[in-house]
N, C-alpha and C positions, 0 to 999 in steps of 0.2 A: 504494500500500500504506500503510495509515494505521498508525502506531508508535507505542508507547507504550514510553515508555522509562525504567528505573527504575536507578537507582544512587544513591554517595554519594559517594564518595572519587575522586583522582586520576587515577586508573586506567578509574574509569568516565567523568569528565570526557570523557580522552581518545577513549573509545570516541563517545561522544556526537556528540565534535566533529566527525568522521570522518562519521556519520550523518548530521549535520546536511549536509555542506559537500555529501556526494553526492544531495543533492537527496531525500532521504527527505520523506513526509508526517508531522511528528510531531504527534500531535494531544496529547498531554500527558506532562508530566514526574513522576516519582513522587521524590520522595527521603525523608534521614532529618529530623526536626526539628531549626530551627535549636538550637547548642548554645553555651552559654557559653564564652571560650577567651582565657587570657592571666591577667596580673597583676590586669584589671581587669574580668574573667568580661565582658566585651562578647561579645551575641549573635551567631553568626557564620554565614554562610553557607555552606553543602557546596560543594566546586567542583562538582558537578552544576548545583546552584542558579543559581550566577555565568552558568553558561554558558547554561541556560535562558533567564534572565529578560534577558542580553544577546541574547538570538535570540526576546524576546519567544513563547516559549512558555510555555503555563500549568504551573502549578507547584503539585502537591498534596502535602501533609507530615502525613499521616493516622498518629496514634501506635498504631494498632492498624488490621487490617482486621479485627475482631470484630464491630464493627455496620454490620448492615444498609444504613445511609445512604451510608457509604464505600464495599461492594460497589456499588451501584445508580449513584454517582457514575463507579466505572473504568468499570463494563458500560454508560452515556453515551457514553462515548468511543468504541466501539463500533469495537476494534482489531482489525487481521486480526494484529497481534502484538505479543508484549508483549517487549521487550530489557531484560534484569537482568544487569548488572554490580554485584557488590560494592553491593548496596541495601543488606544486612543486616538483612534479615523475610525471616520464613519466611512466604510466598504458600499462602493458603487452596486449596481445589480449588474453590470459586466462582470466584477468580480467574483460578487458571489454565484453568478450561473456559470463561474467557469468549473469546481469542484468539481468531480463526478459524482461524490457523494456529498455537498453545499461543505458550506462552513458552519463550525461548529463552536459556541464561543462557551466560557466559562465563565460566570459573572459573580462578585463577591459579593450576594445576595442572593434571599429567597425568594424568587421570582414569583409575582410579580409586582413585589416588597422591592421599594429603594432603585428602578429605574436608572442609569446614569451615573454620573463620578461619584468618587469618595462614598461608595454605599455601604460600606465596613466601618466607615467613620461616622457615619448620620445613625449606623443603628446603634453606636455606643452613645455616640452624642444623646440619641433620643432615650436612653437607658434603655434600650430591650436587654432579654434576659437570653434571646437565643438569634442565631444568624447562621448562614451557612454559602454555600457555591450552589449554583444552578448550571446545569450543563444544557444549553440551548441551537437549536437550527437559527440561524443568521438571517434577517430578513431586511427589507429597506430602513423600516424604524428601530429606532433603538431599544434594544434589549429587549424588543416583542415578539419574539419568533417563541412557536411551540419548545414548551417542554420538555428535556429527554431525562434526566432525573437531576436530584438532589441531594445532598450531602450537610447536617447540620453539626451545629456545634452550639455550645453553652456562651452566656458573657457572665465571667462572674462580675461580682459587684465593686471589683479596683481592677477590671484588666482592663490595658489601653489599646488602643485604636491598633496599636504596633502589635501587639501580645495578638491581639483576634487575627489581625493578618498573618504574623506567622504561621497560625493554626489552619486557617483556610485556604492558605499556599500548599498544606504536605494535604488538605483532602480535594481540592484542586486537582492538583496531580495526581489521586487516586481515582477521583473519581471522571476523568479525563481519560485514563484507562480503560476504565470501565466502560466508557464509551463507545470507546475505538473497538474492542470486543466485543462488546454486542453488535457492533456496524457490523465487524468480521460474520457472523453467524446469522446476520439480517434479522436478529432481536430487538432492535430499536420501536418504542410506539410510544413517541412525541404525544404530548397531549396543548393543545392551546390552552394559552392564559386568559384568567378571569382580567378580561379588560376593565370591569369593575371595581377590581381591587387594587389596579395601580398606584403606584407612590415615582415617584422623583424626585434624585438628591439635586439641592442645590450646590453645584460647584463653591469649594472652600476657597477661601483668600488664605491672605499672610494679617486679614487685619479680623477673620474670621473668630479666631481665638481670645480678641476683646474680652475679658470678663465682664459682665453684667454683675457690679458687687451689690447689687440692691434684688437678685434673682433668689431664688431658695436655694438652699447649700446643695441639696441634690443636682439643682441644675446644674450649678457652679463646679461641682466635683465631675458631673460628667461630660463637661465643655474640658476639665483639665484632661479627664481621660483620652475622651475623642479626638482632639487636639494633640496628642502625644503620639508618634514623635514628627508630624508637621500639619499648624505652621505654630502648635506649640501656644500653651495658653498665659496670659500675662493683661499685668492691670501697672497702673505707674505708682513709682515711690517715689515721691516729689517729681523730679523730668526724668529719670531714670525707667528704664523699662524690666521689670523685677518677671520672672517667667515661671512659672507655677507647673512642672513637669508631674508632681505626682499629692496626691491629698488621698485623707481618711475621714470617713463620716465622722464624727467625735463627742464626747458628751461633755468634756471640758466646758467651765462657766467663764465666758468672759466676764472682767472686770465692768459693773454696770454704768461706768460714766466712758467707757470704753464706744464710740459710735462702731457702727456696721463698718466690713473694711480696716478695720482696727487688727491691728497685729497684736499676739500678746503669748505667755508663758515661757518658759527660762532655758538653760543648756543642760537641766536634768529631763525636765519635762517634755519639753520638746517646742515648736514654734506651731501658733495656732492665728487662724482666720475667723475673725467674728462676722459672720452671717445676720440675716435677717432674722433667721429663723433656728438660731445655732452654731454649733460649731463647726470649722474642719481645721484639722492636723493637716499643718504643711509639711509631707516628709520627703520633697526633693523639689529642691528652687533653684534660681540659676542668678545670679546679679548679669550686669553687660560685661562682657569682656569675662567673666569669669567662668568658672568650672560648675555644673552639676553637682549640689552639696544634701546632703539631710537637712534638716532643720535644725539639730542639736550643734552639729559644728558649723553651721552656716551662724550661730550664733555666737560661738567662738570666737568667728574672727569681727564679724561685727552685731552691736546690739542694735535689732530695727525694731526691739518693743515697742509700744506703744506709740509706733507710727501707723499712720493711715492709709488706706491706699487707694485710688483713686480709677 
């Protein structure tokens, strides 16, 4: 079975690698264009890329499939299927009817739960309790195609945004397997979606992670998690931008002349967020320029008690 396989990000690595190892034919890689990244904008590779061009498969980074020469380039490859994980293009219908058996995507949600980007992040965001990978036939719209199954998994109540994705990266590429084997044996029986039941994430920013310090602690604890590890959740300490990587629900009493946003508790206890509605334990902050700390020795080196944050 010859595979054409398209993603970008870690998640799709992972699925890749899974393909690769069980002896699939992959006759070429699709990903996004390398992109600048760091203090010193150096050009950087997709982990899709990495793992390609270390398994010596071809590698195309076409910034549009609108012209002609890029359709006539994939329909060369001449795939009985095309695998997209997390590419990030929306695929023409020349594309997808070139497959012999369509394209087949893998979405990090329960279809047809969360719709569109960052859907591992919006279901932490929104505190669900459960989320999973959808394995789907590829259609014009997005993430509307029939059903071919799914794979869940739990959110416990402090895992982040990063924690859920690594988890639905290794059932990703299980259940991405699974697929391609039932193709093998012409077991597949795709079901369409409750078009009813649609949702749609809104694409995240860098200014998404805003805390709302006047929200209920829950919210506020799951905007830290969701947000972790980008674009990373943060309120200001005076003009400084103070970054809030990890919190615990807490029953700690702030100090009552203490406003909401109030920082408080010591280097035994630990550093805490007074809430509207409560507390939460900050147990990993970040100042600017500095390192990922606890809150006990984040307080060590400096005392932010009974500041505010805004």
């Amino acid at each position: 079975m010859r595979v054409v396989f398209m993603g970008t990000p870690d998640i799709a690595a992972t699925c890749f690698k899974r393909i690769i190892a069980d002896g699939f034919e992959i006759v070429g890689c699709y990903t996004q264009p390398d992109r600048p990244k760091g203090r010193g904008m150096k050009m950087v590779y997709s982990p899709v890329k990495e793992v390609a061009i270390a398994n010596n498969i071809p590698v195309f980074q076409p910034a549009t499939f609108k012209d002609e020469q890029t359709i006539e380039q994939f329909k060369a490859l001449k795939p009985d299927i095309c695998a997209v994980v997390a590419y990030g293009r929306m695929l023409p219908q020349a594309i997808l009817d070139t497959p012999t058996c369509g394209c087949v995507n893998i979405h990090a949600s329960l279809l047809p739960q969360y719709r569109g980007s960052a859907p591992y992040q919006w279901a932490v965001l929104d505190g669900l309790k459960e989320t999973g990978v959808t394995a789907q036939h590829m259609v014009l719209e997005m993430d509307a195609g029939d059903v071919i199954d799914v794979a869940r998994t739990p959110i416990g109540e402090n895992d982040t945004a990063g924690e859920v994705l690594d988890r639905l990266a290794v059932l990703g590429a299980e259940l991405f397997m699974q697929t391609l084997a039932a193709l093998k044996r012409g077991a597949l029986k795709p079901e369409p979606q409750e078009e009813d039941k649609a949702t749609y994430c809104k694409m995240l920013t860098r200014d998404s992670g805003r805390i709302d310090l006047a929200a209920p602690r829950r919210v506020i604890h799951d905007l830290i998690r969701g947000t972790n590890p980008w674009p990373g959740a943060y309120a200001l300490l005076g003009e400084e931008k103070l970054k809030l990587w990890r919190t615990l629900l807490s029953e700690a009493e702030a100090p009552e002349e203490l406003p909401v946003g109030g920082l408080f508790g010591d280097q035994k206890k630990g550093l805490f967020l007074r809430c509207s509605d409560g507390a939460l334990e900050i147990t990993e902050l970040q100042a600017p320029g500095g390192k990922k700390l606890d809150g006990k020795t984040f307080l060590r080196g400096r005392n932010i008690v009974g500041s505010v944050l805004a």
